[in-house]
BASEZA-118182 format. One record per residue: residue in three letters; x, z, y of N, C-alpha, C in turn. Coordinates in Angstrom, 1 decimal. Each point is the difference from the previous one (the first is absolute). Layout:
<rs>
R  residuo     n_u     n_w     n_v    ca_u    ca_w    ca_v     c_u     c_w     c_v
R      ALA       X       Z       Y       X       Z       Y       X       Z       Y
...
</rs>
This chain:
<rs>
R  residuo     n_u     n_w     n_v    ca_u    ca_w    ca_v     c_u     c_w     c_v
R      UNK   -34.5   109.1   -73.3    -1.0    -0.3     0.9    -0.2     1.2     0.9
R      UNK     0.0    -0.5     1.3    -0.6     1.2     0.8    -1.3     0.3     0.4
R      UNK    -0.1     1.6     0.1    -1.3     0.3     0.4    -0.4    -0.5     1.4
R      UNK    -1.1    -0.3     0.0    -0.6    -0.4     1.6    -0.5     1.2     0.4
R      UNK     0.3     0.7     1.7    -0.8     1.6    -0.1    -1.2    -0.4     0.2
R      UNK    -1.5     0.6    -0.3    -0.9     0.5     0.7    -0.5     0.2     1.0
R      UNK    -0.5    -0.9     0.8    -0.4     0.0     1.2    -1.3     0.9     0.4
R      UNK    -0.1     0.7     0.9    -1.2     0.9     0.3    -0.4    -0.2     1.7
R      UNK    -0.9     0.0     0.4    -0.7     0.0     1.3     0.4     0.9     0.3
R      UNK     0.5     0.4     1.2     0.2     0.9     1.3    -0.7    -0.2     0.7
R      UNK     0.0     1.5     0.9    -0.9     0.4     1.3     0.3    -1.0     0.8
R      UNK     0.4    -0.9     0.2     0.5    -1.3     1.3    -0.3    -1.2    -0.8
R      UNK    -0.4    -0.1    -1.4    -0.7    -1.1    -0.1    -1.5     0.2     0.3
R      UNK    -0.4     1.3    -0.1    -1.3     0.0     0.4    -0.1    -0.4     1.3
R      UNK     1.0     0.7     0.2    -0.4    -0.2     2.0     0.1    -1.8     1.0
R      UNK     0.5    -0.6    -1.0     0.1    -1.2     0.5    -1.4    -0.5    -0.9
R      UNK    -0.2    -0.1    -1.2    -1.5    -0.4    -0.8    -0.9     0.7     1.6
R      UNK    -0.2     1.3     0.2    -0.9     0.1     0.0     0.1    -0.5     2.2
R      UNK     1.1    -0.3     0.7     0.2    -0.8     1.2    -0.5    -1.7     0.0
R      UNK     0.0    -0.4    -1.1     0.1    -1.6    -0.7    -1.7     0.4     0.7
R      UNK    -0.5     0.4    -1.1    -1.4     0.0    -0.3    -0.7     0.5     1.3
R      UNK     0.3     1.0     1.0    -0.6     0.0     1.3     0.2    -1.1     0.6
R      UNK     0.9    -0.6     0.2     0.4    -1.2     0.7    -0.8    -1.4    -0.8
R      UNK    -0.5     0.2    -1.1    -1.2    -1.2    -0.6    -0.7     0.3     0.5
R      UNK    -0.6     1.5     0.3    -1.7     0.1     0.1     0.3     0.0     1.5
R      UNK     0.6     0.0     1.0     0.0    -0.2     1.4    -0.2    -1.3     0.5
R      UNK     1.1    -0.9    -1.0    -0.5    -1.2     0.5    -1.0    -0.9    -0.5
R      UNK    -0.7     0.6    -1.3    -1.4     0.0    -0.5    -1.1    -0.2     0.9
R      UNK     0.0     1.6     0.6    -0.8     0.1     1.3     0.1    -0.6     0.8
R      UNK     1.6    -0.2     0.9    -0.4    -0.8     0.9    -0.3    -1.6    -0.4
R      UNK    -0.2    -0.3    -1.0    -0.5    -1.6    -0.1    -1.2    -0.2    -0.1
R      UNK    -0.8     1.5    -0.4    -1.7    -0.5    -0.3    -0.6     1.0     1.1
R      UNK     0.6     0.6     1.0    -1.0     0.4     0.7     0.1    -0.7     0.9
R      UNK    -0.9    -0.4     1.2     0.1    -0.7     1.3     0.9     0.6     0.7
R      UNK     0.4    -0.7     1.0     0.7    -0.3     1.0    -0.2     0.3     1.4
R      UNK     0.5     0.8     1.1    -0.6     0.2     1.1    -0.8    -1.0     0.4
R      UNK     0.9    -1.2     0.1     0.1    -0.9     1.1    -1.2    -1.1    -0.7
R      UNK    -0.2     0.5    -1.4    -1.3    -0.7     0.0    -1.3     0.6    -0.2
R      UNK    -0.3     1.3     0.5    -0.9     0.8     0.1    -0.7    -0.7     0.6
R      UNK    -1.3     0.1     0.6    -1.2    -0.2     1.7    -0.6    -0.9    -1.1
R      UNK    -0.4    -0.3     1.1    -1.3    -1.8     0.2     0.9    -1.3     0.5
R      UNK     0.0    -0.7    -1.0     1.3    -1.1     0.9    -0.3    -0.7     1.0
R      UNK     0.8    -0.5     0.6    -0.4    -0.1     1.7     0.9    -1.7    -0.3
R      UNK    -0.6    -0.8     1.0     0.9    -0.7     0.7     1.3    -0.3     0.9
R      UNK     0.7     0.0    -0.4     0.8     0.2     1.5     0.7    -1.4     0.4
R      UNK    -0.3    -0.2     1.5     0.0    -1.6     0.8     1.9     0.5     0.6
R      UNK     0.8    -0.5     0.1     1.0    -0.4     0.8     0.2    -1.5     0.5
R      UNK     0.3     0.1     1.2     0.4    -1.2     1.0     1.2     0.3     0.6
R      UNK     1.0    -0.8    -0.7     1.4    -0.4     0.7     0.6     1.7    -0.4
R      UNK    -0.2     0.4    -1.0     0.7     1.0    -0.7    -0.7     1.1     0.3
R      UNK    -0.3     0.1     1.2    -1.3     1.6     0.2    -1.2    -0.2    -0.7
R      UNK    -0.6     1.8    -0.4    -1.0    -0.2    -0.1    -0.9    -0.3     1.5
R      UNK    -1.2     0.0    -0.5    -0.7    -0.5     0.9    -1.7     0.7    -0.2
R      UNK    -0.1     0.0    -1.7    -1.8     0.4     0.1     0.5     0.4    -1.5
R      UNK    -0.8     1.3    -0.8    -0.2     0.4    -0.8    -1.9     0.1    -0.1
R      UNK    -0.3    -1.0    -1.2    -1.6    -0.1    -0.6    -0.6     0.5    -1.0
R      UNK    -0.8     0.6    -0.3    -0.4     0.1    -1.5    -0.1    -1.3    -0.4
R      UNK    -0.3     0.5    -1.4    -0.6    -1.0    -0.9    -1.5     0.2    -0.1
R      UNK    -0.5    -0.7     1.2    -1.4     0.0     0.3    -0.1    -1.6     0.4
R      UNK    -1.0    -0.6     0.1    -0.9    -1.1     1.2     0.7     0.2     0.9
R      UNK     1.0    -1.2     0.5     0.3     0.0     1.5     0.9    -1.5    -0.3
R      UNK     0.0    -0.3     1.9     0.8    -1.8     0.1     0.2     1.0     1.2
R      UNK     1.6    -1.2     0.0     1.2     0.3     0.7     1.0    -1.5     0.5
R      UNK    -0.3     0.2     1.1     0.9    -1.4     0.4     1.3     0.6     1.2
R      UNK     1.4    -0.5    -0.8     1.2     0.4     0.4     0.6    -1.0     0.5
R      UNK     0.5    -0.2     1.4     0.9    -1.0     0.7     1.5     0.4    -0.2
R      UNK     0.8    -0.8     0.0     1.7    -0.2     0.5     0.7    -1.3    -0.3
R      UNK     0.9     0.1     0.9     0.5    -1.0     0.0    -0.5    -1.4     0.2
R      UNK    -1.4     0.2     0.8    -0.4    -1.5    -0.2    -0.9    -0.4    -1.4
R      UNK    -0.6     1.4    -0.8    -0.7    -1.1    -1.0    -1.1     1.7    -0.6
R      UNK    -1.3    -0.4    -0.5    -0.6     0.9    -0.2     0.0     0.0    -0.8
R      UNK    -0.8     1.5    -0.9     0.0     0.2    -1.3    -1.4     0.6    -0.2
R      UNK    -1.0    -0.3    -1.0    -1.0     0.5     0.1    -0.2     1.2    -1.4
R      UNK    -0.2     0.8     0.1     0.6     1.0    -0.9    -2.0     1.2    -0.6
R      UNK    -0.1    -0.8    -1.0    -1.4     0.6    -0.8     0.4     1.4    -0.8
R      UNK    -1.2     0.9     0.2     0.4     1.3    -1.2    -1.2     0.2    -0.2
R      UNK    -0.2     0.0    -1.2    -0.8     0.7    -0.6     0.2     0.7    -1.2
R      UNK    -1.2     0.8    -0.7     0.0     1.3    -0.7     1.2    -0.4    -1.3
R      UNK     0.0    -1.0    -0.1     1.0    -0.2    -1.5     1.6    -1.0     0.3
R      UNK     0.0     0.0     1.3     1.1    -0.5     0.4     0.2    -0.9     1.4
R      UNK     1.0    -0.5    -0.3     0.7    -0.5     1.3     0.4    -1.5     0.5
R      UNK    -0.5    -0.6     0.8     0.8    -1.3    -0.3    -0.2    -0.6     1.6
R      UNK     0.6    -1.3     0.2     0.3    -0.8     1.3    -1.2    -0.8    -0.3
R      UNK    -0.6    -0.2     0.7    -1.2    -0.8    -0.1     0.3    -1.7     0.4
R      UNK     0.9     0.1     1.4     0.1    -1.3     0.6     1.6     0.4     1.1
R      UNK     0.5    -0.6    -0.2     1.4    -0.1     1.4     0.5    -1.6     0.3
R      UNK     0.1     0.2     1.3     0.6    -1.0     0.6     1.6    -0.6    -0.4
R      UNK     0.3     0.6    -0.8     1.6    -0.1     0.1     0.1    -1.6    -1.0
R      UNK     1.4    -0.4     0.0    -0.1    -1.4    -0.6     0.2    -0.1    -1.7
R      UNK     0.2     0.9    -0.4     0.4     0.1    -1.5    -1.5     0.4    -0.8
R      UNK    -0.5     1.0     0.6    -1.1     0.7    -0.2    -0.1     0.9    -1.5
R      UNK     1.1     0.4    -0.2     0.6     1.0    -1.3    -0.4     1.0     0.2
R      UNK    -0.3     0.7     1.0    -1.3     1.3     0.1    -0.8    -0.1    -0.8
R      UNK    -0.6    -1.4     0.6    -1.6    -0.3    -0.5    -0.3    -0.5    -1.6
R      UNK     1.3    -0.3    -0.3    -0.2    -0.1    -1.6     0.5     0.9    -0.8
R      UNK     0.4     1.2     0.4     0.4     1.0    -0.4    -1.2     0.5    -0.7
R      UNK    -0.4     0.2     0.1    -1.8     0.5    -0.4    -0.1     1.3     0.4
R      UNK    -1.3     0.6    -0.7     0.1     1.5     0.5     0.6     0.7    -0.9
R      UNK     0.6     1.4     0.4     1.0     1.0    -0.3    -1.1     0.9    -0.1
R      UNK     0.2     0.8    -1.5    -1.0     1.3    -0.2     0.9     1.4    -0.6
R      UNK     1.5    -0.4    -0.3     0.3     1.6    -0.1     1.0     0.5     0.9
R      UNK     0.6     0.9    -0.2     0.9     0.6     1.1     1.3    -0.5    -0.3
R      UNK     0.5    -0.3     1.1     1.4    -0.2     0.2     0.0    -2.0     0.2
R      UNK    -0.8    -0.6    -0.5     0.0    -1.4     0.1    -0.8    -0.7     2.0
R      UNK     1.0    -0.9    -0.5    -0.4     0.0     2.0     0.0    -1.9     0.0
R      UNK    -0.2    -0.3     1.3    -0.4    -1.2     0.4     0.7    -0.2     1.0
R      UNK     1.0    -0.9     0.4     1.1    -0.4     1.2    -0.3    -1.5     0.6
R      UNK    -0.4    -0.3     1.0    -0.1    -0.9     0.6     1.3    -0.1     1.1
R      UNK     0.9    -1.0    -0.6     1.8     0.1     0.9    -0.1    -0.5     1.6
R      UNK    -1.2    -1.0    -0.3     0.5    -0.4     1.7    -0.5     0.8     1.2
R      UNK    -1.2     0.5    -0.7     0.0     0.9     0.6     0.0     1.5     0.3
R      UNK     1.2     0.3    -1.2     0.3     1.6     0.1    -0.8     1.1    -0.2
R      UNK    -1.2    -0.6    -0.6    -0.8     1.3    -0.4     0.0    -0.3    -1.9
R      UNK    -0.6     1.6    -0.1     0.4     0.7    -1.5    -1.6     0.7     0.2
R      UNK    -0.9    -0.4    -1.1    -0.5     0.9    -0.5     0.7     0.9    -1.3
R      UNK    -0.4     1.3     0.1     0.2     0.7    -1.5    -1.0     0.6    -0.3
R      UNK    -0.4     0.6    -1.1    -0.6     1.0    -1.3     0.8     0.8     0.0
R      UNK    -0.7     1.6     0.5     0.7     1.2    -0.1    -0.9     1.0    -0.9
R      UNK     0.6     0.8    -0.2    -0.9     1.6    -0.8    -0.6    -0.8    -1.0
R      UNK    -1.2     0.9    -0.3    -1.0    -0.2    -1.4     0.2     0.4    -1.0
R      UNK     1.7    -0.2    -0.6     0.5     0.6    -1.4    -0.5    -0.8    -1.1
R      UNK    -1.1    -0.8     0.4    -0.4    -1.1    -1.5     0.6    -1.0     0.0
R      UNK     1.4    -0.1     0.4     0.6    -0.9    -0.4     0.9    -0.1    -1.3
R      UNK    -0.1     1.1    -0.6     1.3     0.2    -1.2     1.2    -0.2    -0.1
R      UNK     0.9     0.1    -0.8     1.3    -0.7     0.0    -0.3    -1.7    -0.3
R      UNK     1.1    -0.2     0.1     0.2    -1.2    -0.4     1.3     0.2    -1.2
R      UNK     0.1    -1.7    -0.6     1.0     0.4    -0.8     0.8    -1.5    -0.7
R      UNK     1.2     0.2     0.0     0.9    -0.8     0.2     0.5    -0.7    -1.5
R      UNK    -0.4    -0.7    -1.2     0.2     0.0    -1.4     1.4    -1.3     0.0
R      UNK     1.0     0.4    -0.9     1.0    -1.3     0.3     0.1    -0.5    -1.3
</rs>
């Protein structure tokens, strides 16, 4: 029967244990701390026909946006966002409901405007289970 030798740790297994382990706690960090781009006060932001157009708080305010031939009536207030009323013929804006976190938005196609939900940071991840 043969002997099996004795295996011992070297100075380069440390050095990869201890590369392994920075590279957990980095991307540790970056998963639980915020995000620039979701720092501030989240804002509204309106686009018509791919430009922006108007950046709003999330305060009290009505907004009525034309193109193409069809209007869009566009409500904000303190806890979110939503199309109140549009002329267009499908009217998939308007039953879109209102949008309260960041990154989720409201598209009315015919006529080429986009509300979005920007900043705030209280939006969390989301997460994908299969």
């Amino acid at each position: 029967m043969t002997k099996v030798p004795e295996l011992k740790p070297t100075r380069g297994d440390a050095l990869v244990a201890a590369a392994v382990l920075l590279l957990a706690a980095v991307c540790a960090l970056r998963f639980w701390t915020p995000m620039a781009a979701d720092a501030g006060a989240p804002e509204v932001v309106v686009a018509v026909g791919g430009e922006e157009v108007e950046r709003l708080p999330l305060r009290g305010a009505e907004r009525r946006y034309t193109n193409n031939g069809y209007t869009v009536h566009v409500v904000v207030t303190d806890s979110g966002v939503r199309v109140a009323d549009a002329d267009c013929p499908t009217r998939d804006c308007v039953r879109t409901g209102a949008i309260s976190r960041a990154g989720q938005s409201i598209v009315c196609l015919p006529a080429r405007i986009t509300v979005t939900l920007v900043g705030g940071g209280g939006g969390g991840y989301d997460a994908v289970a299969g």
